[in-house]
Residue, then its C-alpha position, 0 to 999 in steps of 0.5 A: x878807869x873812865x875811856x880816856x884814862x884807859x886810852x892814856x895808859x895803853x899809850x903810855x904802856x905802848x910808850x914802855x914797851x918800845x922804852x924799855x924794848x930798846x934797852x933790854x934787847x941791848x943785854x941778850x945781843x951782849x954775846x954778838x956785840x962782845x964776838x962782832x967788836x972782839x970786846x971784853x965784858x967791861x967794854x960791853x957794860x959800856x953800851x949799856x951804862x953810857x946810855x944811863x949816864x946820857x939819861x942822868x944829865x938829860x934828867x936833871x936837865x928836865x928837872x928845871x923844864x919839865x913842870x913848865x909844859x903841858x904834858x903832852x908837848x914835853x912828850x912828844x918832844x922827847x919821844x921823837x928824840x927817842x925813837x930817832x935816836x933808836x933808828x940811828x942805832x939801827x945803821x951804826x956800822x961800828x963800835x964807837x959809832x953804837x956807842x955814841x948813838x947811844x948817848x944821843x938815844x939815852x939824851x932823849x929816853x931818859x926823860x920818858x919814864x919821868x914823864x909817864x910818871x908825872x902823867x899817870x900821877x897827875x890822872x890818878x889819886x893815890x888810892x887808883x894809881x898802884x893799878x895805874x902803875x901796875x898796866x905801865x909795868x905790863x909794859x915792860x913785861x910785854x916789852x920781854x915776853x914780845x919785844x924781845x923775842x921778836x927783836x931776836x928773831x929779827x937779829x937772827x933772820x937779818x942782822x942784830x940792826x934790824x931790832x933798832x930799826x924795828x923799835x924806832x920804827x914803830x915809835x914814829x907811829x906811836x908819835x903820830x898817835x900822841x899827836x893826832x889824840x892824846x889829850x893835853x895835860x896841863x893841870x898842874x900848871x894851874x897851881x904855883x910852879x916854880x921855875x928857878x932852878x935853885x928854889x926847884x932844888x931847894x924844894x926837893x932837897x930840903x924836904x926829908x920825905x922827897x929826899x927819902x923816896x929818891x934814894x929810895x928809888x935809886x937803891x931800889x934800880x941799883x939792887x935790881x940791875x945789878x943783874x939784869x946785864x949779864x942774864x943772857x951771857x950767864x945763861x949761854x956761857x954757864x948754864x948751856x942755853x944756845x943763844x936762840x934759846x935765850x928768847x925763852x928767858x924773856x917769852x916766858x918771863x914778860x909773859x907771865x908778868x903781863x898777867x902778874x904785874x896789873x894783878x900785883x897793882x891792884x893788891x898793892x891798892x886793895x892792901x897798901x903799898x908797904x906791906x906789899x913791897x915788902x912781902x915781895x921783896x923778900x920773895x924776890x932774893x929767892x930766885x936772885x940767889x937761884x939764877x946767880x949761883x946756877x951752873x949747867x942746868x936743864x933748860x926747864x928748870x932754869x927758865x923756872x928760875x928766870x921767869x920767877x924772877x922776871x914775875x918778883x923782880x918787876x913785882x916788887x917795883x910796883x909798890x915803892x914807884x906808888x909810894x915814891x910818886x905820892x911823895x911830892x904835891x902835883x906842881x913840882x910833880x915833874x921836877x922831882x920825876x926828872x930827878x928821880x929819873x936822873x938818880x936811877x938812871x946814874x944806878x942803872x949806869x953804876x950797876x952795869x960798870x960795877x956788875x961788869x968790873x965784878x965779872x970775868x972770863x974764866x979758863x973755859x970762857x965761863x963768866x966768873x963772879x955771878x954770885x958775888x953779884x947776886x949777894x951784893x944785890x941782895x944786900x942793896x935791896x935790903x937797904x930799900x926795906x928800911x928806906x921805904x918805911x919811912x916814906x909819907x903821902x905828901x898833899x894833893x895826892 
């Protein structure tokens, strides 16, 4: 990578980090927010989902704006909206008042992994980009291994406000950076991008490759988040984690995926992305079976488990997002993000009412059911090995 292209990509995988830090550290908080609101499972799979279905509108919403602007701008647009929107969850002083700062956040978040995307796509050819790809993940691993535990501490030591404070804190001063250095990305409005909303859709839908790395992407964040919602709960319910150990689920897991995901990035262009995805996919049922069908554990097992996870279950995201961004030509690059973004993000929003109708309170206040859910994800991944053999390198990648 030349300097500026590295520069891009820290910012962006600084841009993940908070992204993703905001919607992670919704999940371990799940025990305080069901205790503080007296609510049930499926009412906390709320705080959860209505920030994916804000991100679904707001994505098809991009999807008819997004090839219209520089990069850069369009960024720092919705990254503003995000992190103000982050910092409104900090004083939300009631359930429905979190509940509806949420939507506003997730309005705004939803467009930011569609656009990252883009960017990346746009500075990388297809043979460099699983690398690319591979530091934003880090990203998310760092979000886990840092992020959270921090956020934790923070809750801990104040008041479970204080994480959203923090992360929308830390994104206005990621703001300043976008504007003050990033440099402007406007390649792709050199070639024939269309603005028509129905020609934009008609682009998309009509081409039975873009149609396939969609649903491909959209079973791929349905079988994985099935089980991210209820990790923590299952563990301090079930498993006999207190609630201050839950941070070691995610130190040890984002971690080791920190080091693990640039090195899976880097396999996945030395070897070719399908091969890969498929290998770790694979592996990756292993510890989903494990930790869905755990019960009282010793703690260093169990964080075995969960940190296998972590390290196979965002390695195997790497490659399907390298085949599904090579999937569209650059002009229409952003639309088709936009889309992709909207579609996950409606999984994301399906998964957690799904994970959390499936879920129950047992006699002794245990969750019931987990397994049920591992298995029902397992299944769903499955369908997302036959998908993404079918997937072609479109031109201009």
């Amino acid at each position: 990578m030349s300097s500026q292209e590295r520069f891009v990509v820290i910012v962006l995988a600084s841009i993940n980090f908070t992204h993703i830090m905001d919607a992670m550290i919704m999940m371990p908080l799940g025990d305080i927010f069901m205790d503080l609101y007296g609510i049930n499972p499926s009412q906390f799979s709320y705080l959860v989902s209505i920030y994916a279905l804000a991100a679904f509108f707001s994505s098809l919403v991009a999807t008819f704006l997004l090839d219209r602007f520089d990069r850069r701008n369009a960024l720092i647009f919705v990254y503003t909206g995000f992190s103000i929107g982050t910092l409104l969850c900090g004083i939300a002083n009631s359930y429905i008042f979190l509940l509806s700062v949420r939507l506003i956040t997730g309005l705004f978040g939803g467009v930011i992994g569609a656009l990252a995307l883009s960017i990346v796509s746009d500075l990388f050819t297809y043979e460099r980009r699983g690398a690319a790809i591979g530091v934003l993940t880090a990203g998310f691993s760092a979000a886990a291994a840092l992020g959270v535990p921090v956020g934790l501490f923070l809750a801990d030591q104040f008041s479970w406000n204080a994480p959203f404070l923090f992360i929308g804190s830390l994104g206005l001063l990621i703001t300043i950076v976008i504007v003050t250095r990033f440099p402007r990305i406007k390649g792709h409005l050199d070639g024939d991008v269309v603005t028509q909303p129905l020609k934009i859709l008609r682009a998309i839908f009509t081409d039975s490759n873009q149609v396939s790395a969609l649903f491909l992407g959209m079973v791929l964040v349905l079988g994985h988040f099935l089980i991210i919602p209820f990790i923590a709960p299952y563990m301090t319910r079930n498993v006999g984690f207190d609630q201050s150990e839950i941070t070691l689920i995610y130190f040890l897991g984002g971690l080791l995926t920190v080091f693990t995901a640039p090195l899976i990035g880097r396999i996945t262009d030395r070897f070719t992305p399908y091969p890969t995805f498929l290998v770790l996919m694979l592996i990756s049922f292993i510890p989903v079976v494990w930790i869905t069908n755990m019960n009282l554990t010793p703690i260093p097992v169990a964080l075995i488990a969960t940190s296998l996870f972590f390290i196979f279950g965002s390695g195997r995201m790497i490659a399907p997002q390298t085949m599904i961004t090579a999937a569209v030509g650059p002009t229409s690059r952003g639309s088709f993000m936009s889309v992709k973004s909207a579609l996950q993000q409606l999984s994301v929003a399906l998964a957690s009412l799904i994970s959390g109708s499936m879920i129950v309170f047992g006699s002794s206040n245990e969750l019931l059911h987990y397994e049920d859910v591992g298995y029902l994800s397992i299944g769903i991944c499955v369908i997302a090995i036959f998908i993404g053999k079918r997937l072609t390198v479109a031109k201009g990648n």
